[in-house]
N, C-alpha and C positions, 0 to 999 in steps of 0.2 A: 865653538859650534854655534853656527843661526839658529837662534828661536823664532816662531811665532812671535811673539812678544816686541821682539827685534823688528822684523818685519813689518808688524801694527805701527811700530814708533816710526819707523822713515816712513811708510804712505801719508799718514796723517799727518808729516809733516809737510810732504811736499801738497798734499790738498788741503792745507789752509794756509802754506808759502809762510811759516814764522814756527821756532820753536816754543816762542811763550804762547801762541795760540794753540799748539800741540798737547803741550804741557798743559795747559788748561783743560782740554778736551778730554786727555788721557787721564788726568785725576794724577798727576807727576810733579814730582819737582822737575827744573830745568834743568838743572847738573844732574837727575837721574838719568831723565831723557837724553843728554847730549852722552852722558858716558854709555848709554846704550847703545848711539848711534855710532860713536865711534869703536866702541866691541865689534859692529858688523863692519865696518869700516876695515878693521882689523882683518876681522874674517875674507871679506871681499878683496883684498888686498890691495885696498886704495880709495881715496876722498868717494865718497857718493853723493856728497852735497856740498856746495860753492856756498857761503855763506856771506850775503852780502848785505851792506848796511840797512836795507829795508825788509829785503824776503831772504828766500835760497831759491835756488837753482840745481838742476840734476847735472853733476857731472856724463861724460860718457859713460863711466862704468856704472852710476846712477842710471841714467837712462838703460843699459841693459839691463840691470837686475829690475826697476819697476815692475816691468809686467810678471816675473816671474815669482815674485812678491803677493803682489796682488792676485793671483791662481792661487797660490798656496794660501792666502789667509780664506778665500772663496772655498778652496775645496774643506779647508777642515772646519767652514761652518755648514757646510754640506752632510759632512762626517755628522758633527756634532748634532745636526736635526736627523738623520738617519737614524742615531744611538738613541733619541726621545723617542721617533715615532717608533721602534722597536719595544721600548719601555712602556709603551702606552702615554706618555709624556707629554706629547703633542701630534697634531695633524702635520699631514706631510702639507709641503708647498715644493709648485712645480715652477721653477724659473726659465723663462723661452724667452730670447734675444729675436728681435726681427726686424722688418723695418716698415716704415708707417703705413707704405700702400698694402701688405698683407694683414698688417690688424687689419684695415679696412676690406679688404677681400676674402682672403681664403682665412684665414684664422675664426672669424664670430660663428662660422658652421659646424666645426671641429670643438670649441669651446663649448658651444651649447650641448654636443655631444658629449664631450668629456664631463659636464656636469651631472647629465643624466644618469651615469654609473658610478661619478667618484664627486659627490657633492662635495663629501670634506674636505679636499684637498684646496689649498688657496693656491690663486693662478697671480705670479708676478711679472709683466712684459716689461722689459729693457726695450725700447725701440727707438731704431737709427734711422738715417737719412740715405746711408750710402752701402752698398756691398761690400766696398773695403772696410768701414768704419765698424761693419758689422762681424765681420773676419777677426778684424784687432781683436773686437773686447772678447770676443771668443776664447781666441788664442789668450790672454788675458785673465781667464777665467769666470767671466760673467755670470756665465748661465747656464742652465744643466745642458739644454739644446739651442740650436738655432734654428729659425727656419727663414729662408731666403734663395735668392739665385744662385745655381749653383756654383761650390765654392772650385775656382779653379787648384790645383794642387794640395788640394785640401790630404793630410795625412792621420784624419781623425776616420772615424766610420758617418758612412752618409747612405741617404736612402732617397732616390727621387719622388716625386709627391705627381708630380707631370708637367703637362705643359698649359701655362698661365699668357691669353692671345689679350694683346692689347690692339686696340679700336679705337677709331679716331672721330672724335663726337664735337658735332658743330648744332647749331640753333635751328629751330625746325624752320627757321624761313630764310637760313642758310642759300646763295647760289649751288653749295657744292652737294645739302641734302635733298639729292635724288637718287632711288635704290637704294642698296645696301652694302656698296663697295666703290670705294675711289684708289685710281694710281695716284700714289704717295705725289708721282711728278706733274701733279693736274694742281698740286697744293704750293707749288712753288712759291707763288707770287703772291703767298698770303700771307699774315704777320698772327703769327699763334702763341695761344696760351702755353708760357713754357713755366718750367721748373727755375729756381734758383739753384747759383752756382751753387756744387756739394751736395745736391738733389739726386739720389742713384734714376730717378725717370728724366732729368736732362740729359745725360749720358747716352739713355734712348731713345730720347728724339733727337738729339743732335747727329746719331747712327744712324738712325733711319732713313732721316733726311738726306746724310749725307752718303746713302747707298743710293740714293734716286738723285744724285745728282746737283743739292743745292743745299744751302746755308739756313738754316727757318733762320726771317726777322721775326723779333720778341711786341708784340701787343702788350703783355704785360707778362711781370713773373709770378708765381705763390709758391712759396715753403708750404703748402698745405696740398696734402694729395687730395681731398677731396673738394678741396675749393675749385682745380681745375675744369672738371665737366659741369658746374656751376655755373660757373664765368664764361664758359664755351658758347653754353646754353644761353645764357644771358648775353651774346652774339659779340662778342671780342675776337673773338676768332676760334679755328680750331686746332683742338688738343689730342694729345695722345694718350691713354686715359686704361689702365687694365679695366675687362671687360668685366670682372667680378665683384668692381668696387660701386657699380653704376645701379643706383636703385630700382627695384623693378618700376616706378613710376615716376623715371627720368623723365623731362619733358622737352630734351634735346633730341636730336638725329640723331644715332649711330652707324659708324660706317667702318666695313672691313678693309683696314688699309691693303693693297697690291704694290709691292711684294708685303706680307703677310709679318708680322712683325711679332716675335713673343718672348719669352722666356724659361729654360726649365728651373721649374722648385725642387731644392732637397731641403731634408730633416737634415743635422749633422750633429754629431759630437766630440768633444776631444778623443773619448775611448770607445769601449764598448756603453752604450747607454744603462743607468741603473734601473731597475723594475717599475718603474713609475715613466722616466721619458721614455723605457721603449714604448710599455703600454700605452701611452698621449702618442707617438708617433705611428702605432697603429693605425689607433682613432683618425690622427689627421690624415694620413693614407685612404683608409676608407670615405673618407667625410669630403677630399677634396676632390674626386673622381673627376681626373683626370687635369684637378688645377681651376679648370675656365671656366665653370659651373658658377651663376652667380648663387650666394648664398639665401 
């Protein structure tokens, strides 16, 4: 029969790639560890680790049982703070997976709310780069909820939050800032602040673009969602930029791209959410009105 136990012993081995650094970590000997691993071994009915002269390696049947591994040791530390804060034991904490450009937009509104009725509760963000990456650790177990673009096929419970309009912000002595809306296809010819590859807002300007018709050339890139309308502003080019991230005393142009460009947010969970994420999912409901409301 798999333990917990079992379980702990092969993650930790493959996230520090060596059984003596397991063994280390875990407070084990190495022949305990190794005879543990092969007990799941046993159970799994086959190698889960390639053991090679410097690290290991996840066989295939390794690689399927990971993530399912890692959910189960997530949820019963979940269990296990559930069974405190029940006890009077400890404060709850609420763990939300997202991805950077909503820390920076819709989440500080909802947080500031959620603190105003549940101070105690510690808030922990997991945050990703990408929609799919953000999917994975889900299914994975990461985190109590997620909040991000909505998940396609998603077969957990999900709640929309709305629709989150992204705007395309150039320098105020910009050619293109005039009024407060440009066709995507008048930007053709200009070379803009994009995202790095693995970036989930590359994906939407590279679609945007490529609905009007042409290819963005790259000015420069940032891993950093808020360096974009920075850099914009500071006349590199222009960006495409969610409109909730943009401080009210930006001192770029904003402009409403044509065709109109956005995204809808949902809340999501694996199951039905426990009395604490539904309650936050409320809040953020309420809080994000409508999504594009800067904060």
């Amino acid at each position: 029969m798999t333990t917990l136990r079992q379980l702990e012993y092969l993650v930790t081995v493959v996230d520090l790639g060596s059984f003596t650094k397991a063994a280390e970590a875990l407070h084990v000997s190495q022949p305990a560890l190794s005879h543990q691993i092969r007990t799941l071994e046993r159970s799994a009915g086959g190698p889960l680790l390639e053991r090679l002269p410097r690290n290991v390696r996840l066989t295939p049947t390794g690689r399927a049982m990971l993530p399912h591994a890692r959910a189960a040791l997530a949820d019963a530390d979940r269990a296990r703070c559930a069974a405190r804060q029940a006890a009077g034991l400890e404060v709850g904490e609420l763990q939300i997976a997202t991805l950077y450009s909503i820390t920076l937009g819709v989440l500080p509104k909802a947080l500031r709310n959620w603190r105003q009725t549940h101070p105690e509760v510690g808030i922990r963000l997991f945050e990703h780069r990408h929609t799919e990456e953000l999917i994975a650790a889900m299914n994975a177990g990461e985190a109590d909820l997620a909040v991000g673009p909505e998940p396609a096929g998603w077969s957990g419970v999900s709640r929309t939050l709305g629709t989150e309009e992204l705007v395309v912000v150039v320098a105020a002595d910009d050619p293109a800032a005039v009024g407060d809306s440009v066709p995507m296809k008048d930007l053709a010819d200009r070379a803009w602040v994009h995202y790095t590859p693995g970036h989930g807002l590359a994906d939407v300007l590279d679609l945007a673009c490529a609905q009007a018709g042409f290819e963005p050339r790259v000015a420069v890139r940032t891993e950093q969602t808020a360096a974009a309308p920075a850099l914009a502003a500071a006349g590199l080019g222009p960006a495409l930029v969610p409109d909730n991230i943009l401080p009210k005393d930006f001192d770029g142009h904003v402009l409403h791209p044509d065709p109109p460009v956005h995204r809808t947010l949902t809340a999501y969970t694996r199951g039905e959410p426990d009395p604490l994420a539904a309650a936050f999912i409320d809040v953020l409901v309420w809080s994000s009105g409508g999504a594009g409301t800067r904060s």
